[in-house]
MARPA-814574 format. One record per residue: residue number from 1; residue in three letters; x, y, z of N, C-alpha, C in turn. Coordinates in pm, whole numbers, padded with zeros to 5 digits, always signed. Last residue first. Layout:
<atoms>
NUM  ala  X  Y  Z  X  Y  Z  X  Y  Z
...
</atoms>
This chain:
<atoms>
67  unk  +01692  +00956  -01058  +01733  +01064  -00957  +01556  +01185  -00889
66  unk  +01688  +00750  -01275  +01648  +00776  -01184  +01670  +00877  -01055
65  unk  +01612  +00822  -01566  +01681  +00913  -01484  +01622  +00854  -01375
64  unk  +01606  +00741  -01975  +01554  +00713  -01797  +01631  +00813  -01723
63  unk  +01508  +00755  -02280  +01635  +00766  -02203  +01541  +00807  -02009
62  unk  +01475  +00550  -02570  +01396  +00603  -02416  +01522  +00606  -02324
61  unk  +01449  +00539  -02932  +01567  +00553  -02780  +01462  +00567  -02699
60  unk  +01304  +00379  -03180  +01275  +00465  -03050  +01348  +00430  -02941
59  unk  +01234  +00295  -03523  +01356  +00299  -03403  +01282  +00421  -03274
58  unk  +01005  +00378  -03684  +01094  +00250  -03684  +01206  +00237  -03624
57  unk  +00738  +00538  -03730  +00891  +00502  -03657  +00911  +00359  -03631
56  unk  +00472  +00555  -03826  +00603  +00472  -03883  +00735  +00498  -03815
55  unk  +00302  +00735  -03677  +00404  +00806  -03728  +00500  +00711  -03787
54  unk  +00170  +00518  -03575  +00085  +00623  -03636  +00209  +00740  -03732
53  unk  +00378  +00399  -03364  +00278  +00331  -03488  +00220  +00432  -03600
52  unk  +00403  +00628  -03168  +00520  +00566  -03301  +00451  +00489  -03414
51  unk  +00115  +00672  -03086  +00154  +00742  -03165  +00328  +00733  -03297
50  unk  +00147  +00400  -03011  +00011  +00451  -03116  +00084  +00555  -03174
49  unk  +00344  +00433  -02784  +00347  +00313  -02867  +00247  +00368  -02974
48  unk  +00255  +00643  -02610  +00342  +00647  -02674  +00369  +00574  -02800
47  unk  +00008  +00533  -02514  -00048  +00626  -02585  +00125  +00634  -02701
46  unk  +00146  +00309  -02385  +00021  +00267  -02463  +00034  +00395  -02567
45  unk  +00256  +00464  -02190  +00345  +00379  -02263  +00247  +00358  -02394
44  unk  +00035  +00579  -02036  +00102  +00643  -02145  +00181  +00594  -02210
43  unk  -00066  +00346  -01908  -00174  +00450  -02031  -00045  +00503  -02136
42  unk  +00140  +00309  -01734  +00066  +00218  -01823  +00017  +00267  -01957
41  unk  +00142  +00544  -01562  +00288  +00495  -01645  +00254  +00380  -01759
40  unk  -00200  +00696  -01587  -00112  +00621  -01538  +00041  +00571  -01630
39  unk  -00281  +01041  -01640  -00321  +00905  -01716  -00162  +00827  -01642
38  unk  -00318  +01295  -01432  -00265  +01237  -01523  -00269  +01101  -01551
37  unk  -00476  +01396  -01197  -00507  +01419  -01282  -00435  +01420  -01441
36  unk  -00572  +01120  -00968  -00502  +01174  -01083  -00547  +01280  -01158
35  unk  -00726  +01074  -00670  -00762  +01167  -00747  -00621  +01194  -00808
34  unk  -00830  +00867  -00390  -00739  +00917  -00441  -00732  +00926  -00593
33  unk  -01010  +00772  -00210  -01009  +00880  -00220  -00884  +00957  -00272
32  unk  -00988  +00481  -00275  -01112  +00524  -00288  -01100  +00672  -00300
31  unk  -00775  +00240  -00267  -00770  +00400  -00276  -00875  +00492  -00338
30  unk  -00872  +00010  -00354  -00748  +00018  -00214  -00725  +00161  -00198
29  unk  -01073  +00051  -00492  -01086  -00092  -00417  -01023  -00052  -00289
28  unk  -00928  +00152  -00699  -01037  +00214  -00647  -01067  +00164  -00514
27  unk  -00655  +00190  -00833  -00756  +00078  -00774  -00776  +00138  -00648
26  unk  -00497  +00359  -00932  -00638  +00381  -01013  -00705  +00282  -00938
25  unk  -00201  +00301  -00806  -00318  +00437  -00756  -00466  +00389  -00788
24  unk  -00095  +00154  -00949  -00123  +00081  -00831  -00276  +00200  -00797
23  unk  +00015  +00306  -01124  -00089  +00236  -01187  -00154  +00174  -01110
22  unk  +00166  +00629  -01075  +00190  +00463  -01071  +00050  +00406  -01068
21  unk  +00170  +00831  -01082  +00170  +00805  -01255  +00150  +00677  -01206
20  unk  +00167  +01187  -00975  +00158  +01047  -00938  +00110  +00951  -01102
19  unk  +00113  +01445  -01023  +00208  +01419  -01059  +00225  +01211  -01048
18  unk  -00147  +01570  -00938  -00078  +01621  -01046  +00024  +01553  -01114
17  unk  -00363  +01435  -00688  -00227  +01431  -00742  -00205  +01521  -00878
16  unk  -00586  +01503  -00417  -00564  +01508  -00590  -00420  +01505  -00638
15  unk  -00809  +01296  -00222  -00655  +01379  -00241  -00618  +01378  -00381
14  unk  -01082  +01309  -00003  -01016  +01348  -00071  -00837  +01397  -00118
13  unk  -01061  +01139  +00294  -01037  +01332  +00195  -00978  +01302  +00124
12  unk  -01075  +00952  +00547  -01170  +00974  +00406  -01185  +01105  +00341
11  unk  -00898  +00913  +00670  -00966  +00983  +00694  -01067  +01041  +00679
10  unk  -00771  +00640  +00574  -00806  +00648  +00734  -00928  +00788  +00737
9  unk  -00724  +00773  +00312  -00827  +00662  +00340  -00850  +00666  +00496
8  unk  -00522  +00954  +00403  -00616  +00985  +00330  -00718  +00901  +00283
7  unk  -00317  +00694  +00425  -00316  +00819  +00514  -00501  +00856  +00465
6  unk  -00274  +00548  +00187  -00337  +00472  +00296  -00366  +00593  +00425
5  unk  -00177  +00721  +00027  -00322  +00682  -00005  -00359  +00604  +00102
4  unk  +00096  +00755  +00152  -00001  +00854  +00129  -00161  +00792  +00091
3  unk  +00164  +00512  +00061  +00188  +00510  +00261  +00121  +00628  +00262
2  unk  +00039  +00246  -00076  +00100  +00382  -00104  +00094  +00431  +00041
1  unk  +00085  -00117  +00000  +00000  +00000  +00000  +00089  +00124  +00000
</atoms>
């Protein structure tokens, strides 16, 4: 469990993210009061992949950072 979505369930408020992407979030089940307002690390791999499809690319670097 997200150690913030389990906070804000004890209390039941609402909480809106801007920035949170992890896919664990959207289950409703375990985080009833927790509010994206960006499409999960899932969605957007998805959306990424359509749009290389859609544009014929035929090579795609992905450069990471964990810091």
């Amino acid at each position: 469990m997200i150690r913030d979505g389990a906070t804000v369930q004890v209390f039941e408020v609402p909480q809106v993210c801007y920035g949170a992407t992890n896919p664990a979030l959207g289950n409703k089940a375990v985080y009833p009061y927790f509010l994206s307002t960006i499409p999960s690390d899932s969605l957007q791999g998805m959306a990424l992949a359509s749009v290389a499809s859609i544009l014929n690319y035929t090579r795609i670097a992905i450069l990471a950072n964990t810091d």
